[in-house]
Residue frames as a rotation matrix with the C-alpha (Angstrom) as fourth column:
UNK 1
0.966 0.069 0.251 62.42
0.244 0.098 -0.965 -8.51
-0.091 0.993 0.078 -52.48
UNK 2
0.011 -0.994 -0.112 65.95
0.708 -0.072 0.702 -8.07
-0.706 -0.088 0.703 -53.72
UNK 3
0.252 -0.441 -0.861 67.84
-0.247 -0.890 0.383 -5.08
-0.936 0.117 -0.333 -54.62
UNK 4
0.807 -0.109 0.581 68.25
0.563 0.438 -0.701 -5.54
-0.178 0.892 0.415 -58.40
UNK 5
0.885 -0.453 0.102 70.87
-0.375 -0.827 -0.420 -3.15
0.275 0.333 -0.902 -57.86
UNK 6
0.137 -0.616 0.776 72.67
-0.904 0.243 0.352 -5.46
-0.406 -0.750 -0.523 -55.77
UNK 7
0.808 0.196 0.556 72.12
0.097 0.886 -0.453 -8.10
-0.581 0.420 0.697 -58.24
UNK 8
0.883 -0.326 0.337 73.30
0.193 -0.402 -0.895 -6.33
0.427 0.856 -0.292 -61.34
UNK 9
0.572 -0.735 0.363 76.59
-0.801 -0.407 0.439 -5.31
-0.175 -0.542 -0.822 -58.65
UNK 10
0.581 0.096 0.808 77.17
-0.305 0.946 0.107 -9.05
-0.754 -0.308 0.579 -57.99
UNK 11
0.858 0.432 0.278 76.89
0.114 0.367 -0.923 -10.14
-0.500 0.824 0.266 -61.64
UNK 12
0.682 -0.702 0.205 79.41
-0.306 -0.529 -0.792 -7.66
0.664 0.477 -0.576 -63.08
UNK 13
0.146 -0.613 0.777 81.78
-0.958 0.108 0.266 -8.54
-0.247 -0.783 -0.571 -60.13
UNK 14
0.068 -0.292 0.954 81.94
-0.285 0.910 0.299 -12.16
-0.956 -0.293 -0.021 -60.85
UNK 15
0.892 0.243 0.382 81.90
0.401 -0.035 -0.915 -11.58
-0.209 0.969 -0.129 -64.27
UNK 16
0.895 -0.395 0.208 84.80
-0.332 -0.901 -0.280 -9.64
0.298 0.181 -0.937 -64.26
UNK 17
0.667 -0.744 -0.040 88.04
0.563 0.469 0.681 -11.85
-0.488 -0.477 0.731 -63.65
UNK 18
0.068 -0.814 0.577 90.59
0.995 0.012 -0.100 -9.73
0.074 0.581 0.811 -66.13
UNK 19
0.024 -0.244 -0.969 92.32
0.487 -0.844 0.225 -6.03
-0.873 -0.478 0.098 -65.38
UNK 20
-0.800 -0.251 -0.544 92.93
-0.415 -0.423 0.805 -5.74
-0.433 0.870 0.235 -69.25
UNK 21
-0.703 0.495 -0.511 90.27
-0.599 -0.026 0.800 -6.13
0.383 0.869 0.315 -72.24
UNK 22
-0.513 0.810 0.286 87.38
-0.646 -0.144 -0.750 -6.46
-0.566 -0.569 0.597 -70.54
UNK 23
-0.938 0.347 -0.030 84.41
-0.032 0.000 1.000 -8.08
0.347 0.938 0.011 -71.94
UNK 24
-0.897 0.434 0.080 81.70
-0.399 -0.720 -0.568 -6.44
-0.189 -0.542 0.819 -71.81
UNK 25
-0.098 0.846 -0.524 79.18
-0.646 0.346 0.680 -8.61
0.757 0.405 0.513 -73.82
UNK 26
-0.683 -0.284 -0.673 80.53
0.337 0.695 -0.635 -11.56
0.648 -0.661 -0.379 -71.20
UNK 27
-0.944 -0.024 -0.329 79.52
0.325 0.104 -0.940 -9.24
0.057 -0.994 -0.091 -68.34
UNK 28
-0.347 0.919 -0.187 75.85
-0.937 -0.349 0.027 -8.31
-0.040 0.184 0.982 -70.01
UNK 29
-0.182 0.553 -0.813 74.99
-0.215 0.784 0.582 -11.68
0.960 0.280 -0.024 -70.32
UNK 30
-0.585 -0.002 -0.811 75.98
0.633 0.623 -0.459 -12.71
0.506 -0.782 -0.364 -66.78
UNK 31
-0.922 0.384 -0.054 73.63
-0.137 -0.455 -0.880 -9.77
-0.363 -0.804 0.472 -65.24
UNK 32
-0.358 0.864 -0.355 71.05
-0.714 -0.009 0.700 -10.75
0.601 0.504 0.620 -67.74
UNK 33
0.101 0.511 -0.854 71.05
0.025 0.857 0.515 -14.15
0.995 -0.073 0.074 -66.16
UNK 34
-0.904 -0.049 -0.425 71.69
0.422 0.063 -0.905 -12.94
0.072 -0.997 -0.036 -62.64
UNK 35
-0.878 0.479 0.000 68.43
-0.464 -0.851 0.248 -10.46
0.118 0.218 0.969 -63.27
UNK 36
0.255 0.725 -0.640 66.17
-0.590 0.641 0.491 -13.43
0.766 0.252 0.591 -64.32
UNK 37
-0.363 0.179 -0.915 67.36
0.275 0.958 0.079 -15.54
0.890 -0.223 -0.397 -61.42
UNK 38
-0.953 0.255 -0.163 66.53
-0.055 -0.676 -0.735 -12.85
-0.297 -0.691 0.659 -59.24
UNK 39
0.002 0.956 0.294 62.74
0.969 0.071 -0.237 -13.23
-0.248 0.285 -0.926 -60.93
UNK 40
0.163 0.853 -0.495 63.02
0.208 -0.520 -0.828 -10.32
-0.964 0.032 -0.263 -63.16
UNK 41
-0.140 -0.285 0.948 62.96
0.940 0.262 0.218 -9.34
-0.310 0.922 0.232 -66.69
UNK 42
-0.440 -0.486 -0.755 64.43
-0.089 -0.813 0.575 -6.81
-0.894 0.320 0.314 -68.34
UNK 43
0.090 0.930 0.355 61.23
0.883 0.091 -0.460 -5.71
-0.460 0.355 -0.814 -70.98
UNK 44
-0.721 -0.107 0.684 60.81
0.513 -0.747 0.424 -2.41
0.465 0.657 0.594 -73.26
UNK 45
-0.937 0.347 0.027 58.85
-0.282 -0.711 -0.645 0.37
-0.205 -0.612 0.764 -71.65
UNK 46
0.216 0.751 -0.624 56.10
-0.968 0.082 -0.236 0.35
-0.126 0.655 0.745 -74.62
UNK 47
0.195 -0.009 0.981 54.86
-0.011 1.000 0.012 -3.33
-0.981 -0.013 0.195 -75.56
UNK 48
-0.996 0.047 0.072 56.01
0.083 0.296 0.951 -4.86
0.023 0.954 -0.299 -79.28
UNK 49
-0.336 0.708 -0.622 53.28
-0.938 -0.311 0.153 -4.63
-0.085 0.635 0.768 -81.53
UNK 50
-0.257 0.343 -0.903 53.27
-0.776 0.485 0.405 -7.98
0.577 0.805 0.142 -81.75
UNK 51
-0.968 0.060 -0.245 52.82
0.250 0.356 -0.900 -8.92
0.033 -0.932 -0.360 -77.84
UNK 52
-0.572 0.799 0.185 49.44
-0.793 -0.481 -0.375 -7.16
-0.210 -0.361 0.908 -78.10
UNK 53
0.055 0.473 -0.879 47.85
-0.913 0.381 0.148 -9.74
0.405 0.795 0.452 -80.25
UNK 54
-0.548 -0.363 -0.754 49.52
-0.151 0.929 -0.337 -12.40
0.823 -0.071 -0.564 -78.40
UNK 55
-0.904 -0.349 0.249 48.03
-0.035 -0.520 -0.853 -11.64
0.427 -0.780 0.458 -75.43
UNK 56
-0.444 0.896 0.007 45.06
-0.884 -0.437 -0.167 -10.97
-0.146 -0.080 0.986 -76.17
UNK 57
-0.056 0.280 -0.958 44.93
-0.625 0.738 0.252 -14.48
0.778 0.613 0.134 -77.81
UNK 58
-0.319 -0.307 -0.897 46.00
0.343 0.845 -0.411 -15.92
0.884 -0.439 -0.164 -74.82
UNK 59
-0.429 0.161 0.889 44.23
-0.713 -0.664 -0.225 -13.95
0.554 -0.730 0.400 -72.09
UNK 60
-0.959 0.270 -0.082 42.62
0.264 0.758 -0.596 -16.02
-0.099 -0.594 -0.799 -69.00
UNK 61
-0.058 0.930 0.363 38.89
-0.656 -0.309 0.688 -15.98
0.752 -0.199 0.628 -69.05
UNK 62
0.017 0.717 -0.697 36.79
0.687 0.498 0.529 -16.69
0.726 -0.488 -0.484 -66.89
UNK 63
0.903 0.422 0.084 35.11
0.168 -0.525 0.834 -15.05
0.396 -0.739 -0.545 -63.73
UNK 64
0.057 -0.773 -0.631 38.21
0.880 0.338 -0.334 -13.89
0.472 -0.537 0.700 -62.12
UNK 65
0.597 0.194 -0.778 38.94
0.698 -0.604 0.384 -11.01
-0.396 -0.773 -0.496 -59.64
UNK 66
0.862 -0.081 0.500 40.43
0.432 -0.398 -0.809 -7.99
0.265 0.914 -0.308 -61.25
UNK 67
0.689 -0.654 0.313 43.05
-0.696 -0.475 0.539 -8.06
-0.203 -0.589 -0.782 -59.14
UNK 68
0.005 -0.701 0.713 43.94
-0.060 0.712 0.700 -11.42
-0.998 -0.046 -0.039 -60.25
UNK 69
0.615 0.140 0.776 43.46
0.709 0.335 -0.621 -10.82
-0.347 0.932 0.106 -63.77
UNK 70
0.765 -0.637 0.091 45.85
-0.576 -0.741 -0.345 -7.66
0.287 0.212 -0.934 -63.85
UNK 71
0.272 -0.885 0.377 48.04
-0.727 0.068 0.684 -9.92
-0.631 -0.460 -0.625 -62.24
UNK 72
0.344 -0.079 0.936 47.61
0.464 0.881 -0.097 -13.08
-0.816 0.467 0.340 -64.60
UNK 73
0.769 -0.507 0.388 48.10
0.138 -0.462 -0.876 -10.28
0.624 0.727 -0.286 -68.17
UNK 74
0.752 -0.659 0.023 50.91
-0.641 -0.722 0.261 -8.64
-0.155 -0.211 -0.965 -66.37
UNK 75
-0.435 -0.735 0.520 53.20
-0.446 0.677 0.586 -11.80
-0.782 0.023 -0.622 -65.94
UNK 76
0.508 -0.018 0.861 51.83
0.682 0.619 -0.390 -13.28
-0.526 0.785 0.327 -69.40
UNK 77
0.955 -0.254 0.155 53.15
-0.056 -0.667 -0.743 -9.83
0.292 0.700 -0.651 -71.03
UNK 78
0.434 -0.889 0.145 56.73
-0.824 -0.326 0.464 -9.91
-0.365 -0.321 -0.874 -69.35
UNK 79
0.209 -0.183 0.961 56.99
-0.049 0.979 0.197 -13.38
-0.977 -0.088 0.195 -69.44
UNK 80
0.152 -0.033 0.988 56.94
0.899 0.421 -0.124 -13.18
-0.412 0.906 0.094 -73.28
UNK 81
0.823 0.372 -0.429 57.91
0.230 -0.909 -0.347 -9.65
-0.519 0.187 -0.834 -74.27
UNK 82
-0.039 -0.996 -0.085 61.58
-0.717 -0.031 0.696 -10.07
-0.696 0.088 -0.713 -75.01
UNK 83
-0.578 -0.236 0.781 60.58
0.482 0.673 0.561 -13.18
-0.658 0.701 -0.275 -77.41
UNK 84
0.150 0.769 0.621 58.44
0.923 0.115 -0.366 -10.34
-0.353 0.628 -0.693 -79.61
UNK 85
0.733 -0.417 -0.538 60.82
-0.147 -0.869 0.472 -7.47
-0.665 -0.267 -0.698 -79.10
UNK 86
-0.180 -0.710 0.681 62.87
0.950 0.054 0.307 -7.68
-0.254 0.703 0.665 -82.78
C-alpha cells in the first residue's frame, strides 16, 4: 500500500513551482487529486446525516459473508460521503 504521506509530500512538491505567493488552494487541490489516485478519500470522521439513509437505501442484499458485506457498506459509505458532506 502507499504511504499517503508520501503522496500528500509529492503533491505539494509538484504543486509548488513559485518562491513568492504561494497558492495554497492550487496545492490542496493537487493532493486532493494525488490522494484519490492513490485510492483514497479524504471523508469526515462521523458520517453526514444524510449518507445514513443513503446507504441504507442502497445496501447489498443478499446471502453474503459478513466479511464481504462490511466490506461492500464500507466502500459504498466513502465512495459517496464527500457528495453528502455540506
Amino acid at each position: 500500500m502507499v504511504d499517503i504521506r508520501e503522496v500528500i509530500a509529492l503533491a505539494i512538491k509538484k504543486a509548488d513551482t513559485s518562491m513568492f505567493n504561494e497558492n495554497y488552494s492550487k496545492q490542496a487541490a493537487a493532493v486532493i487529486q494525488a490522494v484519490q489516485k492513490a485510492g483514497y478519500e479524504i471523508v469526515p470522521v462521523k458520517a453526514p446525516d444524510a449518507l445514513v439513509p443513503y446507504v441504507h437505501d442502497n445496501m447489498p442484499f443478499g446471502r453474503l459473508r459478513p466479511s464481504e458485506l462490511v466490506t461492500q457498506l464500507y466502500t459504498l459509505m466513502v465512495t459517496n460521503a464527500r457528495r453528502f458532506d455540506k
